[in-house]
C-alpha positions, 0 to 999 in steps of 0.5 A: 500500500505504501502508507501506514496501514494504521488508521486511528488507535482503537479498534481500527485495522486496515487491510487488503481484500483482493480488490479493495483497501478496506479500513475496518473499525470494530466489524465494519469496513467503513471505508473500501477504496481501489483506483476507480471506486470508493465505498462508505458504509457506517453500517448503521453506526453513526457515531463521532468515532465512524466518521472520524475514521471515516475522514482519518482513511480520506485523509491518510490515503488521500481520497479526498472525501469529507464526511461531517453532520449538520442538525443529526444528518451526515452528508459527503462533500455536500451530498446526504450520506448512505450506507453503501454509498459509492464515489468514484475517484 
């Protein structure tokens, strides 16, 4: 991968699947990304935690997606969030 396979302390692996780079926190691949493609899914666990992890991945990795919540709502660079939403890079 060439950068830290670390992202976040707690409860955070990263690792390859064959086609993507996920970033897992506790069971959840919060974030999976290749060259075309990139993947969020909180898995129904919209916490301050998952979206930090969310944008520790984009940053480390530079995939340049922003996740943040206004009024209890997530949205991505300005678009409401979905588990299982896909960006194209």
């Amino acid at each position: 991968m060439g950068q830290n396979s670390k992202v976040g302390a707690h409860k955070t692996t990263v690792h390859h699947d064959g086609t993507h780079t996920c970033v897992v926190y506790h069971n959840t691949c919060v974030v999976r990304f290749n060259s075309d493609e990139i993947i969020l899914d909180s898995s129904g666990w919209r916490t301050v935690t998952t979206k930090v992890r969310m944008n520790q991945a984009s940053n480390q990795y530079g995939l340049g997606f922003s996740v943040y919540q206004d009024d209890f709502n997530w949205f991505v660079n300005g678009k409401p969030f979905s588990d299982g939403m896909v960006l194209t890079r």
